[in-house]
C-alpha positions as CSV (number, residue, x, y, z in Angstrom):
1,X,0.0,0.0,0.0
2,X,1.6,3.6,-1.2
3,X,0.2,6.9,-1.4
4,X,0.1,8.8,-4.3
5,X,3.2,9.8,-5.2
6,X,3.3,13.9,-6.1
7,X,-0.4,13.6,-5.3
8,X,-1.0,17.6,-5.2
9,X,0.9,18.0,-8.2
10,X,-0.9,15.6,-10.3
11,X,-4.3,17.4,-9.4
12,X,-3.0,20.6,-9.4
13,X,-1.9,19.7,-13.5
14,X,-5.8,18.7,-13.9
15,X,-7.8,21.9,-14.8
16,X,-10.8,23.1,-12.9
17,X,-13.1,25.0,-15.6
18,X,-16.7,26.9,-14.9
19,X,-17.9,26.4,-18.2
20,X,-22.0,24.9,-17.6
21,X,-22.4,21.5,-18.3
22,X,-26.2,20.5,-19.0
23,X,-27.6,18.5,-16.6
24,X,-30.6,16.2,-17.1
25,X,-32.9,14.2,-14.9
26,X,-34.2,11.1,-16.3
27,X,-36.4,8.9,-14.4
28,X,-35.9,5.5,-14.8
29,X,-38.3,3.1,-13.7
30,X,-37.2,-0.3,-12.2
31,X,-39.5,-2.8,-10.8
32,X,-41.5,-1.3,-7.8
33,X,-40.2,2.2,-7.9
34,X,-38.9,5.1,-10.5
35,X,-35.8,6.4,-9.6
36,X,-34.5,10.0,-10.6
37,X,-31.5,10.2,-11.9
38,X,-28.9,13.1,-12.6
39,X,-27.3,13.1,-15.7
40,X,-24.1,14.7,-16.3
41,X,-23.8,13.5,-20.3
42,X,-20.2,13.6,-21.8
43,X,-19.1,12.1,-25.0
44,X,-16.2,10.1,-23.6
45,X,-16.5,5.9,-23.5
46,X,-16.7,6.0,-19.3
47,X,-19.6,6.5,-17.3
48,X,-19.4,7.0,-13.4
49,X,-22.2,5.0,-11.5
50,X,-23.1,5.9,-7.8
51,X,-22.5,9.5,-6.2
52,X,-24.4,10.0,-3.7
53,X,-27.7,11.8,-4.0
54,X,-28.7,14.4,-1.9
55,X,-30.3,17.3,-4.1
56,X,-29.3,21.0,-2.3
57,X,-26.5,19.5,-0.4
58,X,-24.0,17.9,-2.5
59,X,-22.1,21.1,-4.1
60,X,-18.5,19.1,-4.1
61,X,-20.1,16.4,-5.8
62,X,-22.3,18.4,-7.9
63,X,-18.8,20.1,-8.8
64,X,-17.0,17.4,-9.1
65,X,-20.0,15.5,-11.6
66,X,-19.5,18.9,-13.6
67,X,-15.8,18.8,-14.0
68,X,-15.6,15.0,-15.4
69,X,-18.3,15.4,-17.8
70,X,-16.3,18.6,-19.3
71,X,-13.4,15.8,-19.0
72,X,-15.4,13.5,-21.1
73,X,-16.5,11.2,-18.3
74,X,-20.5,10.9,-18.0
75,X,-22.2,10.9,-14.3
76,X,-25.0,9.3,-13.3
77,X,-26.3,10.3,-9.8
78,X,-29.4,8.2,-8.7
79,X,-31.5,9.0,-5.5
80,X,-32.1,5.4,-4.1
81,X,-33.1,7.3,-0.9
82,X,-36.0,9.4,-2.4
83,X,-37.1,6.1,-4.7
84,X,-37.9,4.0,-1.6
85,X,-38.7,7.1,0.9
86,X,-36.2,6.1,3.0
87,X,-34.7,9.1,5.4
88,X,-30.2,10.0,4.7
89,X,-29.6,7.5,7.8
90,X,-27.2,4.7,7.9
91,X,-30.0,2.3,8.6
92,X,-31.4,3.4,5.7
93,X,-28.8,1.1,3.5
94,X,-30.2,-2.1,3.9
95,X,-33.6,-1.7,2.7
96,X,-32.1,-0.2,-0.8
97,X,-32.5,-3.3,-2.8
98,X,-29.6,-4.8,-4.8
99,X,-31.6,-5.5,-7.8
100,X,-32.4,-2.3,-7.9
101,X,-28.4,-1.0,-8.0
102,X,-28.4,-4.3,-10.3
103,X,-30.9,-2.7,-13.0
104,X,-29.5,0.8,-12.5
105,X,-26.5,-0.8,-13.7
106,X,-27.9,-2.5,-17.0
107,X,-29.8,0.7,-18.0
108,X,-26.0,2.3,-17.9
109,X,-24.9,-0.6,-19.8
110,X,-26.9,0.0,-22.8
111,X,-25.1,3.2,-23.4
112,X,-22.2,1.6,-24.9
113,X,-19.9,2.8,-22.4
114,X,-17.5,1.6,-19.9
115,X,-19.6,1.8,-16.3
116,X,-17.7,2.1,-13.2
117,X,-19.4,2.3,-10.2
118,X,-18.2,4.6,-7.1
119,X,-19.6,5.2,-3.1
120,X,-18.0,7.1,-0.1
121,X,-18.3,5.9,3.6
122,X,-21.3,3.5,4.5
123,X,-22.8,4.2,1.0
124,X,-20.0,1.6,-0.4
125,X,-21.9,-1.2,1.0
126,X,-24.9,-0.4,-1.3
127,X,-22.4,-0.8,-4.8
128,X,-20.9,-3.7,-3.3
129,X,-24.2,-5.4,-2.7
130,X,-25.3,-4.2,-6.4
131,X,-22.0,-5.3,-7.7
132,X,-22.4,-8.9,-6.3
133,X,-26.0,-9.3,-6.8
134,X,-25.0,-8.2,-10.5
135,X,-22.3,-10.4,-11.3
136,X,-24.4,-13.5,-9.9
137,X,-26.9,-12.7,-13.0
138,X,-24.3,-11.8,-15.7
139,X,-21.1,-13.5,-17.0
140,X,-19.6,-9.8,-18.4
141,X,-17.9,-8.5,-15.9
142,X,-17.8,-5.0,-14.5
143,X,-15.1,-2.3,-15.1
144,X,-14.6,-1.7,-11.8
145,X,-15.3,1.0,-8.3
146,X,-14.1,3.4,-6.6
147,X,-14.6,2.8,-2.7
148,X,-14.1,6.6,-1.2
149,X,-13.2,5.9,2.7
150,X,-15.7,2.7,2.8
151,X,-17.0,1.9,6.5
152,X,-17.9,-1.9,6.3
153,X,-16.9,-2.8,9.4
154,X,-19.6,-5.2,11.4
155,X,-18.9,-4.3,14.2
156,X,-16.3,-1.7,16.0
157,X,-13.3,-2.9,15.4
158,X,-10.8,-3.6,18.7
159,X,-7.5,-2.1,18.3
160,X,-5.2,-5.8,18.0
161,X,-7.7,-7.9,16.2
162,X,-8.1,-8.2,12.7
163,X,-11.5,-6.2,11.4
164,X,-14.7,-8.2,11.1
165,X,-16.4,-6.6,8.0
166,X,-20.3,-6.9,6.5
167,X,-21.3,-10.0,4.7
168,X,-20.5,-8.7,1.2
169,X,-17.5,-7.9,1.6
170,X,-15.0,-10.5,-0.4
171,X,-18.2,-11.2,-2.9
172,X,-17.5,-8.9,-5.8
173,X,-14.4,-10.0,-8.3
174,X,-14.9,-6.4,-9.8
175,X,-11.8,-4.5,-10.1
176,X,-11.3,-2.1,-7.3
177,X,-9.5,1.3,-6.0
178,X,-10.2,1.7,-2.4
179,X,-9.3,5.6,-1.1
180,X,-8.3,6.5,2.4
181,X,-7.8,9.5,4.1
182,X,-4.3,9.1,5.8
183,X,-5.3,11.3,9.1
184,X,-7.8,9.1,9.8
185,X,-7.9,6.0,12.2
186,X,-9.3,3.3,9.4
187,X,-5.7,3.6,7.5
188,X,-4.3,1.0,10.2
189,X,-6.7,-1.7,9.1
190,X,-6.8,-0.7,5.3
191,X,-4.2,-3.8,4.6
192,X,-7.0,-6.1,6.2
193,X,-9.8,-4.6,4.3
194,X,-8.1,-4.9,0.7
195,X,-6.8,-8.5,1.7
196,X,-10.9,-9.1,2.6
197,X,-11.9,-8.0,-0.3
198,X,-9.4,-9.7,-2.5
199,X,-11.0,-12.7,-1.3
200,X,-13.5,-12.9,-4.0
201,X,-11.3,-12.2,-6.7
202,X,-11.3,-8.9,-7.2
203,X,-7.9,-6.8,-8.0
204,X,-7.6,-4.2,-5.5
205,X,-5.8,-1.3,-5.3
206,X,-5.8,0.6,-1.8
207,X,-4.0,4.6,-1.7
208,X,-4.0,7.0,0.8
209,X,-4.5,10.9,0.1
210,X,-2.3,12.3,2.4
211,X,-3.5,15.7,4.6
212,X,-6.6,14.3,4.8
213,X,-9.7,13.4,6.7
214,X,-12.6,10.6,5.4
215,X,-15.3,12.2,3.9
216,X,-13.4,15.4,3.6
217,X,-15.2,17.2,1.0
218,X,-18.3,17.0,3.5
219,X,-16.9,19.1,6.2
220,X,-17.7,21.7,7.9
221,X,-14.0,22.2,9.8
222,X,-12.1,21.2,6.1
223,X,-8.4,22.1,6.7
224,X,-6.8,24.1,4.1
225,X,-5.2,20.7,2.9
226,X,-8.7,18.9,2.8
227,X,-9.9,22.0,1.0
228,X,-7.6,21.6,-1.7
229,X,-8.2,18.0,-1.8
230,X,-12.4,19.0,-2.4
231,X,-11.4,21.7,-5.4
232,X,-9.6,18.1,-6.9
233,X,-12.1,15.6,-6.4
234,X,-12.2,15.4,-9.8
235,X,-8.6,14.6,-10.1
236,X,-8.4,12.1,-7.4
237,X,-11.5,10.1,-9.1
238,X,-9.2,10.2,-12.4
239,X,-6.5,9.0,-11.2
240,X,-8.2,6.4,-9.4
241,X,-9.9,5.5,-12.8
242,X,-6.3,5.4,-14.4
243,X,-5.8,2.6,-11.6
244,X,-8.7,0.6,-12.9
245,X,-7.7,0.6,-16.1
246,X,-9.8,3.5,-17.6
247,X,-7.4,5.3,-19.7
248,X,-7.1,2.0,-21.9
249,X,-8.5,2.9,-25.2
């Protein structure tokens, strides 16, 4: 496990540009429910799967969904929460169905492009399920995901003893880049989590952005460091996709 190396400098080379982007809202229904998705079309072969959803709150991701489409890499932001009425709680992840991540995923398929899926925090448990329930359907495999400071521990882990993580964890052979903030606690037991999730076959690469907090682009008390980091997301994403093989033409 290495951090990036020159990490600031490789983001800072990555322009950010204010130029609008259209943004369209398509609602896609699936099974029991419709859900609205935001659409950040580019004409590049990738398509991000995943953000989170939170319409009026998410400005770094809403910036960050901007900046790859003008890139050339399409977003697709669906609001699970809001398709099941479900309230932004961590409880709320378990009664988000994996079939329905599973169709989200073949209505992005049908574009033609390359779909990657990507999750921050507890969210990553809903991809993963999605991701499994997926590849149990379908012999293609997926491109790949970007785990952003995952939390799928089962219990509170106990300083000493290897991490006891949720079911799914080790059942996806997707390709995968697992991010870590290096100032926060979970980089001790990152080795444990990529050798867990290895388990089912997937290749994983695990980095650390350095300066940083989990979920950094979320706070309130961002360091100057974490507030660079949030003007890059876009960069960081990219380079995690150059890890999963995205740049491959």
């Amino acid at each position: 496990m290495k951090p990036y190396t020159n990490l600031l400098a490789l983001l800072l080379g990555i322009a950010i540009t204010s130029s609008p982007v259209a943004r369209e809202v398509r609602s896609i229904d699936i099974a029991d429910t419709s859900v609205d998705v935001r659409i950040y079309a580019a004409k590049g072969n990738v398509l991000l799967l995943g953000f989170p959803c939170d319409e009026g709150k998410s400005v770094a991701e809403e910036q960050t969904a901007q900046n790859l489409a003008e890139d050339g890499i399409e977003v697709w932001m669906p609001d699970l929460l809001t398709a099941y009425m479900l309230p932004d709680v961590k409880s709320s992840l378990d009664k988000i169905p994996a079939e329905t991540v599973a169709a989200l995923i073949d209505v992005a398929r049908k574009t033609g492009k390359r779909v990657y899926l990507i999750a921050s925090g507890p969210d990553t448990e809903v991809i993963l399920r999605g991701a499994a329930y997926w590849e149990q359907q379908n012999r293609t495999e997926l491109a790949g995901a970007v785990l952003m400071f995952p939390r799928l521990f089962k219990t509170e882990p106990v300083p000493g003893q290897v991490p006891e993580y949720i079911d799914v964890v080790g059942h996806t052979r997707l390709p995968l880049v697992v991010l870590e903030g290096e100032r926060t606690p979970n980089r001790w037991t990152l080795n444990q989590l990529t050798t867990a999730l290895a388990k089912g076959g997937s290749n994983v690469h695990a980095k650390l952005i350095p300066s940083v907090r989990g979920d950094f682009f979320r706070r309130e008390d961002a360091s100057s460091a974490e507030e660079m980091a949030t003007l890059q997301l876009d960069g960081l994403i990219k380079a995690s996709l150059f890890y999963l093989g995205s740049t491959k033409q």
